[in-house]
C-alpha positions, 0 to 999 in steps of 0.5 A: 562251491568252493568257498562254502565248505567248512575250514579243515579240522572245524566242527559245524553244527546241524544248522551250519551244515544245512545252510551250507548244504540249501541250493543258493540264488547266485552263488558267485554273489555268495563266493564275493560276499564271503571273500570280502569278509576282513580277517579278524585283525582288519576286524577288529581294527574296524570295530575299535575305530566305530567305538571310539567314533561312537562316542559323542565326545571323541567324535566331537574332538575329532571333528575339530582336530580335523577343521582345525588341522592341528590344535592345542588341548586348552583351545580344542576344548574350547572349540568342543565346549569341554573342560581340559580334563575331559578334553585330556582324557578322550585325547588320550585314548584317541591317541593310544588306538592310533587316531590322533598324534601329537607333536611339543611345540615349546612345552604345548603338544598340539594333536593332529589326526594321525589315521588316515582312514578316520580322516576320510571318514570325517570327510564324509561327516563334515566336508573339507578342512585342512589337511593332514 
């Protein structure tokens, strides 16, 4: 099977080299499985975004960013019953790993979000609310 054997120049433990060597089921399953893994950026792309969803904070600021469409720092941490410095704070972060962006109004910044990915994941959490 062409996709089980190890890269060229990798060194492979006993374990690894039985497992690879054990008769498989269906190894076309085995051979679709192992051609969807992401590369290790899209990886590591997906695992930063699940951790900053995994906060209840930022995932609750998301979700009003994402009914509201675009808001305000003081009126989103209203809407998410935190205080500005909190509010500032996740924001801040969201927007450094690209999720949120913002545009001045005057002199208020309002955030929208900014990653279309988190947008249809946030769909599939709360429904349909205003676009991006």
């Amino acid at each position: 099977m062409h996709l089980t054997e190890p890269p060229d120049g990798a060194r492979e433990d006993a374990a690894r080299a039985a497992q690879r060597h054990r008769a498989l089921d269906e190894d076309h399953r085995v051979c679709d499985a192992i051609a969807a893994r992401p590369d290790e950026d899209t990886m590591h792309a997906w695992v930063t975004r699940f951790a900053l969803l995994a906060d209840p904070t930022r995932l609750t600021l998301l979700l009003c960013i994402h009914a509201a469409g675009e808001i305000c720092v003081s009126d989103l941490a209203v809407a998410a019953g935190l205080k500005d410095t909190t509010t500032s704070q996740a924001l801040r972060l969201l927007r450094a790993q690209g999720l949120v962006a913002t545009r001045r109004d005057g002199r208020v910044v309002r955030y929208r979000l900014a990653d279309e990915t988190v947008h249809t994941l946030l769909h599939q959490v709360a429904g349909e609310p205003a676009r991006i």
